[in-house]
PDB file of N, CA, C and O in Angstrom, chain B, residues numbered from 101:
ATOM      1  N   UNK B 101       2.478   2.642  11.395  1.00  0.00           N
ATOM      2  CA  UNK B 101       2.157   1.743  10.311  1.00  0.00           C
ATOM      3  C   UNK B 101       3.159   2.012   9.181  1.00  0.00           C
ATOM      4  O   UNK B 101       3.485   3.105   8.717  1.00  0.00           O
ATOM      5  N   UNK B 102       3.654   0.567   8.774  1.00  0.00           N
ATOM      6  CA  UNK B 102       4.557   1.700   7.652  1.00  0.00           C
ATOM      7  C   UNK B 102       3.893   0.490   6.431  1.00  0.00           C
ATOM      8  O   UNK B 102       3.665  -0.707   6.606  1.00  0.00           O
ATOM      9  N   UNK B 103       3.731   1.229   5.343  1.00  0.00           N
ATOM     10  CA  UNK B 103       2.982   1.386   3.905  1.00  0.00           C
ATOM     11  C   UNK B 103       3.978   1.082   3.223  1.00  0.00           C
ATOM     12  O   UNK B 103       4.983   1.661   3.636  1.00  0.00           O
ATOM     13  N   UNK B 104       4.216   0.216   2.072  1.00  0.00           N
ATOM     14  CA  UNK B 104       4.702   0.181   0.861  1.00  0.00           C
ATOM     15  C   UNK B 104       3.968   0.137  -0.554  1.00  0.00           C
ATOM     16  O   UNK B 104       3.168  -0.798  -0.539  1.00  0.00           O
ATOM     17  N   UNK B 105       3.957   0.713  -1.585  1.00  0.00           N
ATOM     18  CA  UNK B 105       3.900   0.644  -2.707  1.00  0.00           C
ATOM     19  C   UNK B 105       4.623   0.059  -3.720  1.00  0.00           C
ATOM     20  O   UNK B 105       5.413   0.755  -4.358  1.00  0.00           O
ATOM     21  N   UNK B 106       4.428  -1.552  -4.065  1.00  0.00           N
ATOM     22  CA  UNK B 106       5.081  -1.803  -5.127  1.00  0.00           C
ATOM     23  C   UNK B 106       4.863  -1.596  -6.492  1.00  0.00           C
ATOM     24  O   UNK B 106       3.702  -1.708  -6.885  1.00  0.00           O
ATOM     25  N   UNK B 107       5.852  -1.281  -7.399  1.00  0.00           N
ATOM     26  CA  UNK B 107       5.446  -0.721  -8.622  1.00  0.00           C
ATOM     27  C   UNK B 107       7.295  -0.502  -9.584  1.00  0.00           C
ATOM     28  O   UNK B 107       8.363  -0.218  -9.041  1.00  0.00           O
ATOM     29  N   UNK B 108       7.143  -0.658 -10.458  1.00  0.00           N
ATOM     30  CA  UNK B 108       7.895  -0.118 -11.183  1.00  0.00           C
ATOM     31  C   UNK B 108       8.014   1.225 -11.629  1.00  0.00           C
ATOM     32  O   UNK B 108       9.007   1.548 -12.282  1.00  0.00           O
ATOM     33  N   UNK B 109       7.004   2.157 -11.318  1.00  0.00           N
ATOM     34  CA  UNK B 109       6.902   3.524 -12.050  1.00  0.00           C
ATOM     35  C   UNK B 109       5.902   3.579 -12.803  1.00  0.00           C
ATOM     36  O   UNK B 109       5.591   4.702 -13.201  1.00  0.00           O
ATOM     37  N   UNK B 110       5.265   2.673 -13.142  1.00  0.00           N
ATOM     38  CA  UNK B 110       3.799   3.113 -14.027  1.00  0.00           C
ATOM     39  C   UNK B 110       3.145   3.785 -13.676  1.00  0.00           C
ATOM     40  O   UNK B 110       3.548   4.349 -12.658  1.00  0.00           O
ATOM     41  N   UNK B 111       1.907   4.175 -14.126  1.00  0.00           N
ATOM     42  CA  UNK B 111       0.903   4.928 -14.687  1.00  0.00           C
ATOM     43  C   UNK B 111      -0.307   4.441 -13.061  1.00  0.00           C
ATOM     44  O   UNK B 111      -0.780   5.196 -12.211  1.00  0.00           O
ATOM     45  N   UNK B 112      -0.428   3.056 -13.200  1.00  0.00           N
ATOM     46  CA  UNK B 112      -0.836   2.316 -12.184  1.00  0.00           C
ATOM     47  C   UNK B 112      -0.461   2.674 -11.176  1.00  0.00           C
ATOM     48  O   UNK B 112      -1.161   3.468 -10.548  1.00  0.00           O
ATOM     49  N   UNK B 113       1.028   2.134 -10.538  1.00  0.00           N
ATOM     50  CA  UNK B 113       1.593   2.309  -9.327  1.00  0.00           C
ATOM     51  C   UNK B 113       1.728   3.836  -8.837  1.00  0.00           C
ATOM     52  O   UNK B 113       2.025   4.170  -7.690  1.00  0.00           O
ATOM     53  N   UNK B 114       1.478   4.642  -9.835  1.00  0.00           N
ATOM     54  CA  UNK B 114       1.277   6.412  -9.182  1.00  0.00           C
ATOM     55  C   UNK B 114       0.088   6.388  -8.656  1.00  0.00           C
ATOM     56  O   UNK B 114      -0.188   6.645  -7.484  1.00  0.00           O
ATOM     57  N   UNK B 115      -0.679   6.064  -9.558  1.00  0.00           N
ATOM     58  CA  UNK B 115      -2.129   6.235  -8.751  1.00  0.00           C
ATOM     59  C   UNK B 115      -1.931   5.537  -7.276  1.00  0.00           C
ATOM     60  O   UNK B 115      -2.103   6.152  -6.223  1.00  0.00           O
ATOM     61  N   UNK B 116      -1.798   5.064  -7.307  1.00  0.00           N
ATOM     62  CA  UNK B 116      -2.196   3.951  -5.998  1.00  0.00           C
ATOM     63  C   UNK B 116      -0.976   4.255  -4.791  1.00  0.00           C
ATOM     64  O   UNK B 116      -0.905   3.610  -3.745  1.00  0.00           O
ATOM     65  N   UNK B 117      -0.168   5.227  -5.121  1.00  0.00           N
ATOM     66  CA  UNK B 117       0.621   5.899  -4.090  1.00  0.00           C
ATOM     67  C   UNK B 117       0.088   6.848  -3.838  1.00  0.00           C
ATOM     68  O   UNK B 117       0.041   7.150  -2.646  1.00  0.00           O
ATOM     69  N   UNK B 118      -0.633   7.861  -4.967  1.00  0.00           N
ATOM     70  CA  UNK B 118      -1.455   9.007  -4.473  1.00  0.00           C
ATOM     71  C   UNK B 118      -2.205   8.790  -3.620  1.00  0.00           C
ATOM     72  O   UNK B 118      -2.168   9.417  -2.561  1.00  0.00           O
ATOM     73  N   UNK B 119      -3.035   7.888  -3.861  1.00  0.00           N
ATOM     74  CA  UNK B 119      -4.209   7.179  -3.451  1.00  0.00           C
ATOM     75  C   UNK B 119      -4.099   6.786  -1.859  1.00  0.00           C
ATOM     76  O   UNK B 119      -4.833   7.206  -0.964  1.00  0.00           O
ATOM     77  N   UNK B 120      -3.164   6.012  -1.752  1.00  0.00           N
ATOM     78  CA  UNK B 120      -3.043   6.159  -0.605  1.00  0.00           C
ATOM     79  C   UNK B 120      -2.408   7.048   1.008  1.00  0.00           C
ATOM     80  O   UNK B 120      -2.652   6.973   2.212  1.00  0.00           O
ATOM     81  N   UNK B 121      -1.504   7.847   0.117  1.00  0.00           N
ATOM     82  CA  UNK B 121      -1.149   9.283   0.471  1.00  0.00           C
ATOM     83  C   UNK B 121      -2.720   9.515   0.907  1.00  0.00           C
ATOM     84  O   UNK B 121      -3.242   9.074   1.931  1.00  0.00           O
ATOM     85  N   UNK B 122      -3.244  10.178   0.061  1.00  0.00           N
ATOM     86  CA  UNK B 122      -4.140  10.889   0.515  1.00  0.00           C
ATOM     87  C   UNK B 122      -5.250  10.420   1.264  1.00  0.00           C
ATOM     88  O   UNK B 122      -6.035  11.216   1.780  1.00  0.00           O
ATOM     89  N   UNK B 123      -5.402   8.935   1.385  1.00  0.00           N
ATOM     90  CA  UNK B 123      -5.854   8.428   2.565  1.00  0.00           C
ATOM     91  C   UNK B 123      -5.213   8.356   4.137  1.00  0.00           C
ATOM     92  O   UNK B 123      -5.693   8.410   5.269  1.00  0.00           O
ATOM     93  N   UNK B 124      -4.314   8.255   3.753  1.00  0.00           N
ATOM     94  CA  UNK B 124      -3.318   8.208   4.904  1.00  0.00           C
ATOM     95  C   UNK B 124      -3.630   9.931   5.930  1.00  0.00           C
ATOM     96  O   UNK B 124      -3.762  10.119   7.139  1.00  0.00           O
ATOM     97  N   UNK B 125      -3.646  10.839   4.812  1.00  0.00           N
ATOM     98  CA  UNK B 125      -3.763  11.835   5.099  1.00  0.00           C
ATOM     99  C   UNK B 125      -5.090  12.334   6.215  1.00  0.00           C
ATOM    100  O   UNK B 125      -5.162  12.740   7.375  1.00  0.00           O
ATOM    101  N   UNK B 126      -6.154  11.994   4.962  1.00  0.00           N
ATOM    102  CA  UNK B 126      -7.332  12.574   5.394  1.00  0.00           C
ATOM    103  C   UNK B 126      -7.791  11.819   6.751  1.00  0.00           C
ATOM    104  O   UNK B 126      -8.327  12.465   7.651  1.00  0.00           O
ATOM    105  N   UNK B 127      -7.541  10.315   6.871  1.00  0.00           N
ATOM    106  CA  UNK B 127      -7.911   9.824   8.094  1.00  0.00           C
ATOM    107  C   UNK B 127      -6.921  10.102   9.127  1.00  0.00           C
ATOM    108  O   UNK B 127      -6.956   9.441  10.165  1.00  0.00           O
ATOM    109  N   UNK B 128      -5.881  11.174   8.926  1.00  0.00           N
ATOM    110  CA  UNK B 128      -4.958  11.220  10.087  1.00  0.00           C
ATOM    111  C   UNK B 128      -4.237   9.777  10.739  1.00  0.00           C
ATOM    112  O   UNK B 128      -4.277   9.526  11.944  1.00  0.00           O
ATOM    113  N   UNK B 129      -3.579   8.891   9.726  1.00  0.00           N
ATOM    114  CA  UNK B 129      -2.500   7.872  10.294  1.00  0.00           C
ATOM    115  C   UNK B 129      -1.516   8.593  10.650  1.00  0.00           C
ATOM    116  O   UNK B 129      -1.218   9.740  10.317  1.00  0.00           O
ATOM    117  N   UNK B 130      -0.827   7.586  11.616  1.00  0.00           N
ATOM    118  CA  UNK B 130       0.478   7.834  11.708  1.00  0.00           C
ATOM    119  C   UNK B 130       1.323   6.592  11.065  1.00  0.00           C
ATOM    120  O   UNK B 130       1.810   5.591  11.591  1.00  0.00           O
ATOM    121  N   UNK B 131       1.292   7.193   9.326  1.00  0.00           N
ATOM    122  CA  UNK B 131       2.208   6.069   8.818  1.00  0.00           C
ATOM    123  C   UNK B 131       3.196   6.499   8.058  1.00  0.00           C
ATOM    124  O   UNK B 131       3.366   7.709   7.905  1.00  0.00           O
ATOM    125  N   UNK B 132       4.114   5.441   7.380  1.00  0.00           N
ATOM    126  CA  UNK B 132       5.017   6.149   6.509  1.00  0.00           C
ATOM    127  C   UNK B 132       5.004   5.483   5.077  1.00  0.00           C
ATOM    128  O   UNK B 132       4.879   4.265   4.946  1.00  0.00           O
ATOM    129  N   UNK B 133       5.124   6.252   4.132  1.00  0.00           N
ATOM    130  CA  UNK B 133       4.229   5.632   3.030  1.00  0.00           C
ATOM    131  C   UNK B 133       5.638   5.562   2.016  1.00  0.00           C
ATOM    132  O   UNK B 133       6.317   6.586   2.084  1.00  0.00           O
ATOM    133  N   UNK B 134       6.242   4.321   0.945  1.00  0.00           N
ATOM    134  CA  UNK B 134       7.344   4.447   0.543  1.00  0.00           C
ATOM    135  C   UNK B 134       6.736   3.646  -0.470  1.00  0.00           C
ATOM    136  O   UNK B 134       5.893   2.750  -0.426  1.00  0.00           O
ATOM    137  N   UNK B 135       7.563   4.350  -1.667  1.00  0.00           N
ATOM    138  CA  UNK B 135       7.524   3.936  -2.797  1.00  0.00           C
ATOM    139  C   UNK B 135       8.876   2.645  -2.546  1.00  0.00           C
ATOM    140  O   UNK B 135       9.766   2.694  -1.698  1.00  0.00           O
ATOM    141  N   UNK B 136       8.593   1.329  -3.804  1.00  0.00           N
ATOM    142  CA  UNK B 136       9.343   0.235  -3.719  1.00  0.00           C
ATOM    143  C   UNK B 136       9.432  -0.033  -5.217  1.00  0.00           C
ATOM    144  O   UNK B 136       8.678  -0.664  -5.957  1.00  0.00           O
ATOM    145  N   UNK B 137      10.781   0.749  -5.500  1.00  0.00           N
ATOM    146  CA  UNK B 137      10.696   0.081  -7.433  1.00  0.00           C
ATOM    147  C   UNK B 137      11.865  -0.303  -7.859  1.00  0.00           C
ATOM    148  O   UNK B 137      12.230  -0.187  -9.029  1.00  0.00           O
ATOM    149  N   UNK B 138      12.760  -0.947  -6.645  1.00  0.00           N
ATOM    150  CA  UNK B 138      13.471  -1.742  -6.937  1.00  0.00           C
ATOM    151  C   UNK B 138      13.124  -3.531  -7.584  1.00  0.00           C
ATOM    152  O   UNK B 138      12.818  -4.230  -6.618  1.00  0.00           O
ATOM    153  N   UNK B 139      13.118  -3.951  -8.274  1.00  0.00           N
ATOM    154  CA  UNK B 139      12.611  -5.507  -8.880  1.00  0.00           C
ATOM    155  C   UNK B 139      13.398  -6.312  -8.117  1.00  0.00           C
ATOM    156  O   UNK B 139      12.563  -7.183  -7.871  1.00  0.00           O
ATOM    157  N   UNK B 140      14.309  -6.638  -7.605  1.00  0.00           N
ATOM    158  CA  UNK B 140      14.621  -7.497  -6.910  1.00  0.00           C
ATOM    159  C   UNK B 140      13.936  -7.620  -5.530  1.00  0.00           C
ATOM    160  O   UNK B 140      13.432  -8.712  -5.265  1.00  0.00           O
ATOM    161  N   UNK B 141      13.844  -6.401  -4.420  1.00  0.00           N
ATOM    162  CA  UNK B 141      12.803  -6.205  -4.035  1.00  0.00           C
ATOM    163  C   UNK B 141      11.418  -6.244  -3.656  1.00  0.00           C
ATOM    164  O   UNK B 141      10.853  -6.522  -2.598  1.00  0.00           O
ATOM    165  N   UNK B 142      10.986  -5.867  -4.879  1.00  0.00           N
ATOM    166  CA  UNK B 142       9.904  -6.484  -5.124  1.00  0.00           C
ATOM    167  C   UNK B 142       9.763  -7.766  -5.441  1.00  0.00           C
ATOM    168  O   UNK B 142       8.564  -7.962  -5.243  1.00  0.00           O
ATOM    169  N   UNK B 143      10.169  -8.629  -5.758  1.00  0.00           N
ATOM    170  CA  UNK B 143      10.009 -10.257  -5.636  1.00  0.00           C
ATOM    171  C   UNK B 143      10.434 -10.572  -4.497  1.00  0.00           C
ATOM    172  O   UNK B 143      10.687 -11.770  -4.626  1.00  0.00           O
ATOM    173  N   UNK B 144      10.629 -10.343  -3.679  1.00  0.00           N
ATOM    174  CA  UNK B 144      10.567 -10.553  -2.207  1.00  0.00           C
ATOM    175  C   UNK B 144       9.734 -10.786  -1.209  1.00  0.00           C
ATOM    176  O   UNK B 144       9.729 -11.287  -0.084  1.00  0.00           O
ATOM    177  N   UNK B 145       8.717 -10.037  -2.304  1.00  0.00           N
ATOM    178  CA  UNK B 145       7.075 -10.324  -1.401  1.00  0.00           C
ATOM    179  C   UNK B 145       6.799 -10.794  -2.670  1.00  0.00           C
ATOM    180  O   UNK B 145       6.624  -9.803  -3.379  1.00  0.00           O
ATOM    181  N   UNK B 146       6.692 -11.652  -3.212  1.00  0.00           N
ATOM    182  CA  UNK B 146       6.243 -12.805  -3.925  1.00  0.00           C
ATOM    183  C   UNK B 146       4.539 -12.730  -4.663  1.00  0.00           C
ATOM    184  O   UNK B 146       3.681 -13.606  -4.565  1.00  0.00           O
ATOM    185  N   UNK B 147       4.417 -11.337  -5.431  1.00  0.00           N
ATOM    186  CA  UNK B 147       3.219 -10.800  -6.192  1.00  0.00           C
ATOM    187  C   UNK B 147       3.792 -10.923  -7.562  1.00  0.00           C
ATOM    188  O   UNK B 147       4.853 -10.481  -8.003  1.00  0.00           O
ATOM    189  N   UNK B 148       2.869 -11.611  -8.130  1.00  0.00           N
ATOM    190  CA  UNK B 148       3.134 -12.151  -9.882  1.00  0.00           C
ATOM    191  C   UNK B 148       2.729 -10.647 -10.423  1.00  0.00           C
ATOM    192  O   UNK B 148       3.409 -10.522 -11.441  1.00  0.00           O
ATOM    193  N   UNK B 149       2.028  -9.556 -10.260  1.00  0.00           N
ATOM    194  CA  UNK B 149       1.603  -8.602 -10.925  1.00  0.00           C
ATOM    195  C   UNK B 149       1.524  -7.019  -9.847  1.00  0.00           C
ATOM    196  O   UNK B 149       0.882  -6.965  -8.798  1.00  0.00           O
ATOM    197  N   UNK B 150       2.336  -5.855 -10.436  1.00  0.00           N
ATOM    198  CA  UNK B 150       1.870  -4.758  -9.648  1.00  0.00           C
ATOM    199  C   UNK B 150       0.463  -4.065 -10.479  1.00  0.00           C
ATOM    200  O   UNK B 150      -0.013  -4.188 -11.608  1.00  0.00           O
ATOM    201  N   UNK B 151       0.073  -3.195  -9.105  1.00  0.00           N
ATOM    202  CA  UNK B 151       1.341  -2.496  -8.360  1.00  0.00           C
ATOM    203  C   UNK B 151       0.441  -3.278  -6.957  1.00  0.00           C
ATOM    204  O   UNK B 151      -0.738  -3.630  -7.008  1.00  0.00           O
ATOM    205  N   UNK B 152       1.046  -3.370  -6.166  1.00  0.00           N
ATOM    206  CA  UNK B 152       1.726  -4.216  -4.928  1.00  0.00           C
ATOM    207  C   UNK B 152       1.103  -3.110  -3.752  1.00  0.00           C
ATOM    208  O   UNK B 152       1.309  -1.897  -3.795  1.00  0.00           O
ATOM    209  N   UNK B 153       0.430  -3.699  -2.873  1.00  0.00           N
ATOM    210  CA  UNK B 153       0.271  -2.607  -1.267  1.00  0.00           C
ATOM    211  C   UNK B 153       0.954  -3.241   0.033  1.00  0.00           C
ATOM    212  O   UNK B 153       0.244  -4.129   0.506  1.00  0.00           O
ATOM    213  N   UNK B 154       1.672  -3.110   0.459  1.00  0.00           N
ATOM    214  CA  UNK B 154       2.288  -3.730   1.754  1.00  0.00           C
ATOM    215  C   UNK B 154       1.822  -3.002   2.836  1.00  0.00           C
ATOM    216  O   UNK B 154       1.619  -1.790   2.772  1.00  0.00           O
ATOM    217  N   UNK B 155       1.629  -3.718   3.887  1.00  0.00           N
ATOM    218  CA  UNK B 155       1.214  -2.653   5.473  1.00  0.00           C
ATOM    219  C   UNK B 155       1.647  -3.885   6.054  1.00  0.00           C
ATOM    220  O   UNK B 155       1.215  -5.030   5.919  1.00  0.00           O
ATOM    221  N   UNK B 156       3.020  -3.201   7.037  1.00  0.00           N
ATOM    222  CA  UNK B 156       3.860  -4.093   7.808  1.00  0.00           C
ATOM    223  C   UNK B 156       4.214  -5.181   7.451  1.00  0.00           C
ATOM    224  O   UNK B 156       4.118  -6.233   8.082  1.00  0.00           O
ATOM    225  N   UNK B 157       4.555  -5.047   6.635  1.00  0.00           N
ATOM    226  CA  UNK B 157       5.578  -6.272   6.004  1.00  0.00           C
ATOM    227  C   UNK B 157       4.250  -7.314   5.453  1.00  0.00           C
ATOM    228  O   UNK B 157       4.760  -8.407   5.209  1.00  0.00           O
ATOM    229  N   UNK B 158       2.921  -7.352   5.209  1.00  0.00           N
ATOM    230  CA  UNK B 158       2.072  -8.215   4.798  1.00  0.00           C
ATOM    231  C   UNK B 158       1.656  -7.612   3.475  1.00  0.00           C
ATOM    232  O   UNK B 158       1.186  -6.474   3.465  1.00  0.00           O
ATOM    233  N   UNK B 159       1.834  -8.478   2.082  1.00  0.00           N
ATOM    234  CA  UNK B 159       0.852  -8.176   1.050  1.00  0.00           C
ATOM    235  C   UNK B 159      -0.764  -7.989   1.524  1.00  0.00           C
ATOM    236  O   UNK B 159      -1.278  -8.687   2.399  1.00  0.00           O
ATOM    237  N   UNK B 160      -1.129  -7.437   1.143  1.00  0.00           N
ATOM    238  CA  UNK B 160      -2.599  -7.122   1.233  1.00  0.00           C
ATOM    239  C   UNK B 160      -3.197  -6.643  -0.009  1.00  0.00           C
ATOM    240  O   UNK B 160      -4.364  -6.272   0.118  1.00  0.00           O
ATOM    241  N   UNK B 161      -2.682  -6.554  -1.205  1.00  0.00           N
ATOM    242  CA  UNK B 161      -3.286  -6.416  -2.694  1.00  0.00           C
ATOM    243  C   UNK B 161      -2.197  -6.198  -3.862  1.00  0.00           C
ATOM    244  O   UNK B 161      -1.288  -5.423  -4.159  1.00  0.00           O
ATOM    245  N   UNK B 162      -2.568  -6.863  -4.139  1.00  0.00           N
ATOM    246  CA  UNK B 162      -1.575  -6.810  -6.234  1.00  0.00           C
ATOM    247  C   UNK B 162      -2.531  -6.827  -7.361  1.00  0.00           C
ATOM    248  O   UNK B 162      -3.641  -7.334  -7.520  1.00  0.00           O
ATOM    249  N   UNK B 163      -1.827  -6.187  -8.013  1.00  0.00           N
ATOM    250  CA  UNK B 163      -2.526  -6.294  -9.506  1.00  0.00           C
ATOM    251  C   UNK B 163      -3.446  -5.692 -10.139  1.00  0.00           C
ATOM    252  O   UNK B 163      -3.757  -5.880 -11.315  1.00  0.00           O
ATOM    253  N   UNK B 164      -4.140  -4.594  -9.033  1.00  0.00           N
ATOM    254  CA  UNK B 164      -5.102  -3.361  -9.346  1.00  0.00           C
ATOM    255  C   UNK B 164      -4.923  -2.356  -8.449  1.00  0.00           C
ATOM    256  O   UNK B 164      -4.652  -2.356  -7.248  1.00  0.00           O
ATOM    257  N   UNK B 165      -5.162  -1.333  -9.403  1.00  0.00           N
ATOM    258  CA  UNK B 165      -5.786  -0.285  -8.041  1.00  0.00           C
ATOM    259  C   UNK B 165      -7.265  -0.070  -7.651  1.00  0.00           C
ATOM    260  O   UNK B 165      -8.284   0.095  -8.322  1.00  0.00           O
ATOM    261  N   UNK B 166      -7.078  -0.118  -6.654  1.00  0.00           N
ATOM    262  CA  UNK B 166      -8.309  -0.018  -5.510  1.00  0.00           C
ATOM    263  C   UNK B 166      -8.475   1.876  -5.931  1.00  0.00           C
ATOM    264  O   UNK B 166      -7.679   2.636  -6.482  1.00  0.00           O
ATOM    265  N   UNK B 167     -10.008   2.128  -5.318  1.00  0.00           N
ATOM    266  CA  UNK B 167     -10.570   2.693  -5.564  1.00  0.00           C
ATOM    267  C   UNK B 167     -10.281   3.236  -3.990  1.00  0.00           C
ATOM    268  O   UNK B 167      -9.675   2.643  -3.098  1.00  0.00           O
ATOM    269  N   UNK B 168     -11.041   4.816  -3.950  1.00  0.00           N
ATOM    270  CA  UNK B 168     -10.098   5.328  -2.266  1.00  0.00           C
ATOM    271  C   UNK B 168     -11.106   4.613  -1.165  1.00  0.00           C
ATOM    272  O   UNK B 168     -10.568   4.471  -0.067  1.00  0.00           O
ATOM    273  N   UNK B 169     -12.512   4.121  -1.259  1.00  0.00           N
ATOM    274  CA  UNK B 169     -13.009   3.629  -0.672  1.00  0.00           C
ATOM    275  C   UNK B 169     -12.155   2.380   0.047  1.00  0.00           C
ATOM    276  O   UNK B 169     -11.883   2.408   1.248  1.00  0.00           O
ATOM    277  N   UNK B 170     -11.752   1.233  -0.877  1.00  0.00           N
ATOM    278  CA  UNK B 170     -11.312   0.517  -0.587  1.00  0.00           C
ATOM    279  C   UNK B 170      -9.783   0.202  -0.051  1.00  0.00           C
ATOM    280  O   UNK B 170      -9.303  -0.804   0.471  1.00  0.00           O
ATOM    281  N   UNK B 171      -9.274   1.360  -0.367  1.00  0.00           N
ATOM    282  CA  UNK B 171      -8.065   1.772   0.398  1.00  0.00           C
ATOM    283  C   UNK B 171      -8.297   2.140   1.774  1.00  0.00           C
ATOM    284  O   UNK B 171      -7.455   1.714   2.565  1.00  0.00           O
ATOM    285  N   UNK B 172      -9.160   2.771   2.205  1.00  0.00           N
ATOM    286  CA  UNK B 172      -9.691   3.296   3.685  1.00  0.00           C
ATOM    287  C   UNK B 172     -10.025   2.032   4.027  1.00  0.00           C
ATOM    288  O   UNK B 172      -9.435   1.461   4.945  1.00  0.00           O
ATOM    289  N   UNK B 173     -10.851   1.542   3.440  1.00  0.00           N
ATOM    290  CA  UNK B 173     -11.356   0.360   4.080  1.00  0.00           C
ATOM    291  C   UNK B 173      -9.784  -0.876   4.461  1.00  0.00           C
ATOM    292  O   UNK B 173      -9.765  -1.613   5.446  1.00  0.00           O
ATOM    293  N   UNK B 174      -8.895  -0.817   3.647  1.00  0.00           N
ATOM    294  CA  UNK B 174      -8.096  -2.000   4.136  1.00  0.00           C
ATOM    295  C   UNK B 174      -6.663  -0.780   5.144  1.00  0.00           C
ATOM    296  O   UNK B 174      -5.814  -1.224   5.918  1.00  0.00           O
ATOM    297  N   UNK B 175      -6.766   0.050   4.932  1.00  0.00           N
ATOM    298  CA  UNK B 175      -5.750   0.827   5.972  1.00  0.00           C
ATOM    299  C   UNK B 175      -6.719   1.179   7.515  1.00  0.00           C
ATOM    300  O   UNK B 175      -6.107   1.679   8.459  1.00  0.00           O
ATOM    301  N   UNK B 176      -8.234   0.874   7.654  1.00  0.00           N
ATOM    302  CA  UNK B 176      -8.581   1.129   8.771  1.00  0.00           C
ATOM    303  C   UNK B 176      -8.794  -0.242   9.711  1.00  0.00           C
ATOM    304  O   UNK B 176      -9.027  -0.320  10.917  1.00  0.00           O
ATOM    305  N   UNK B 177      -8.598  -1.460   8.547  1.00  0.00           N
ATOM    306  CA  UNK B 177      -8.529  -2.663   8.972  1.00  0.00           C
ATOM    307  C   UNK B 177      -7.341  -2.559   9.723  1.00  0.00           C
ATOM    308  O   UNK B 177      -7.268  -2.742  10.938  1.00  0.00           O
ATOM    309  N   UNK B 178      -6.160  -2.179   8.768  1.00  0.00           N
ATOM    310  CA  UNK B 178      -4.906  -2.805   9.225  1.00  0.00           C
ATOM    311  C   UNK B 178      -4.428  -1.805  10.654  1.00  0.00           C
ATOM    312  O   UNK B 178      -3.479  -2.196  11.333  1.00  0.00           O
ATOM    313  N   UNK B 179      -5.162  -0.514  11.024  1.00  0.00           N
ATOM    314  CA  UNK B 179      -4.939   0.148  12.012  1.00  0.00           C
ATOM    315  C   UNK B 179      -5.776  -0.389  13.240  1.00  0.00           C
ATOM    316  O   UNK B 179      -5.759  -0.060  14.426  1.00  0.00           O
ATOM    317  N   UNK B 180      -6.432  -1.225  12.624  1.00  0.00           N
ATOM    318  CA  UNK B 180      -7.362  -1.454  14.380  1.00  0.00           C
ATOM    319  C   UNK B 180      -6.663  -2.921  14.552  1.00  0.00           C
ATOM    320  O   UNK B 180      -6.694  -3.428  15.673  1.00  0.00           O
ATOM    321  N   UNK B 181      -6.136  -3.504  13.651  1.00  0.00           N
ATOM    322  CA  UNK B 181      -5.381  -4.707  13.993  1.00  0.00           C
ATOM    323  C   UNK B 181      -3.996  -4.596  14.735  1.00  0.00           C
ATOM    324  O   UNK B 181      -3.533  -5.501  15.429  1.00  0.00           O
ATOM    325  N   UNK B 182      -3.409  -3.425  14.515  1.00  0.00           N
ATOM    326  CA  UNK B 182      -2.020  -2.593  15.103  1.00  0.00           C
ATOM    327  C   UNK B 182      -2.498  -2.354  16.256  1.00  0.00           C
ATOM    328  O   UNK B 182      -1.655  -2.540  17.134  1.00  0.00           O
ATOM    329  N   UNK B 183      -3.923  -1.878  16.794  1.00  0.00           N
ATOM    330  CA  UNK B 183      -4.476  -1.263  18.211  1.00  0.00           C
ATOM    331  C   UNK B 183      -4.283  -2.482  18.756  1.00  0.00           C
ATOM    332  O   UNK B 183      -3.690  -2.449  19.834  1.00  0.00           O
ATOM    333  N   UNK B 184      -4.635  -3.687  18.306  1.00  0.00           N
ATOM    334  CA  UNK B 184      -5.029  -4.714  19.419  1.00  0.00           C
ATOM    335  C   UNK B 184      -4.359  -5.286  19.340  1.00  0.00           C
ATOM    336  O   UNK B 184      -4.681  -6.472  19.404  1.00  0.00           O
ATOM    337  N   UNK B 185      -2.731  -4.927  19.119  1.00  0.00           N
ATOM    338  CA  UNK B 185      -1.839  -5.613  19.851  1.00  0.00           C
ATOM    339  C   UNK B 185      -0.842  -5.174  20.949  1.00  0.00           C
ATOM    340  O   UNK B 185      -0.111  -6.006  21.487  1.00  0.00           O
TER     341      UNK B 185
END
């Protein structure tokens, strides 16, 4: 699975790299988790507001951070959707 974090460097976009680090962690993925704070870049995936979550090239949230619940919850989505293909 590979993970992106969009963000410029805020305050926001740290959290929500930790955040998902340490989900990534505790449920044992095999993903790779990358910070994205280039701006050109980032308008590439076409989010009016960070910080930005990518899993395989699909937006899947902008503009808040999720709470770790809801991070598990959309990284265990996006791993059983990777199984069944």
């Amino acid at each position: 699975m590979n993970i992106k974090i969009l963000g410029t460097g805020c305050a926001k976009c740290h959290s929500l790299e930790k955040t998902v680090k340490e989900v990534v962690s505790n449920l044992k993925l095999d993903a790779q988790v990358e910070a994205v704070n280039d701006m050109k870049e980032i308008l590439t995936y076409n989010i009016l507001t960070t910080p930005g979550l990518v899993i395989n090239e699909k937006v899947v949230l902008s503009g808040h951070v999720p709470n770790k619940r809801e991070v598990e919850r959309i990284l265990m989505n996006a791993q059983s959707s990777e199984d069944k293909c």
